[in-house]
N, C-alpha and C positions, 0 to 999 in steps of 0.2 A: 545587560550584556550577557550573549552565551554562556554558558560554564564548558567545561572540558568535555562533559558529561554527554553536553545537547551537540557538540564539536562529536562527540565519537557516531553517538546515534545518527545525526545528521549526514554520517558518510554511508554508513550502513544504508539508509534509506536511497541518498543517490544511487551505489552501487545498484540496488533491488530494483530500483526504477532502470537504470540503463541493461541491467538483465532481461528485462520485462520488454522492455522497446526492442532489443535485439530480437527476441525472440520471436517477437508480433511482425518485425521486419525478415525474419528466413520464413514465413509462412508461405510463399510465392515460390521460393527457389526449394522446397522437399517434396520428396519423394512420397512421404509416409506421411498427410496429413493428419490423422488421428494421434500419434506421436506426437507431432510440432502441436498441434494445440493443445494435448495433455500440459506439455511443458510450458504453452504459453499462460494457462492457467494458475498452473503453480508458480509460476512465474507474476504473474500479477497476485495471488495470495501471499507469495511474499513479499511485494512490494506493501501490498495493502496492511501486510504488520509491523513493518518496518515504518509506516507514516502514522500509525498508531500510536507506534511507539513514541516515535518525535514528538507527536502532539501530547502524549500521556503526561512525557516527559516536562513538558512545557509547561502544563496545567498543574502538576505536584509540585515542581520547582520552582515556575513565574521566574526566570533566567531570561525568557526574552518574553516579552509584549507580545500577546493576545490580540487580535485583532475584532474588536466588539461582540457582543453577544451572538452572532451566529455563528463565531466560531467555535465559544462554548457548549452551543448547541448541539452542533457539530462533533464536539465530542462525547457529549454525554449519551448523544442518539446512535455512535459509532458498533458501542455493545449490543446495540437492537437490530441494525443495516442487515446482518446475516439472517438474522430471524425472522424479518421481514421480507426480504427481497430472496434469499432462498438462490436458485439456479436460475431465476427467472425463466424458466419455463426450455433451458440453455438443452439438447440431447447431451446424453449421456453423465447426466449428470444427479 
């Protein structure tokens, strides 16, 4: 069963993601492209630490069930993803 804990983070993370979507959805209707994707970026950088987080959370506490080992995988290879995959090759970045 959740804790109160994976209940707080878990809102956090929605929020970050409906930031994130919002923001990928005004990319059609601006003015200032370069702007709207700055933010869409940061925008998904936050989301991306916010499910970090969730999952962190999950993995230290075991509050809710894991979904088999490639979730754990998943998590453990999460600290490497940036160092790995970098900008992918993304301008301006």
């Amino acid at each position: 069963m959740p804790c109160n804990d994976w209940f707080a983070i878990e809102k956090q993370y929605r929020i970050a993601v409906h930031l994130y979507s919002d923001a990928v959805n005004h990319l059609d209707s601006t003015r200032d492209f370069d702007a709207a994707w700055q933010h869409v970026e940061s925008a998904r950088t936050d989301a991306d630490r916010a499910r970090s987080a969730l999952l962190g959370h999950q993995r230290k506490h075991s509050c809710v069930p894991m979904r088999g080992s490639r979730m754990r995988a998943e998590i453990a290879d999460s600290a490497t993803d940036e160092l790995c995959l970098g900008d992918q090759g993304q301008p301006g970045g």
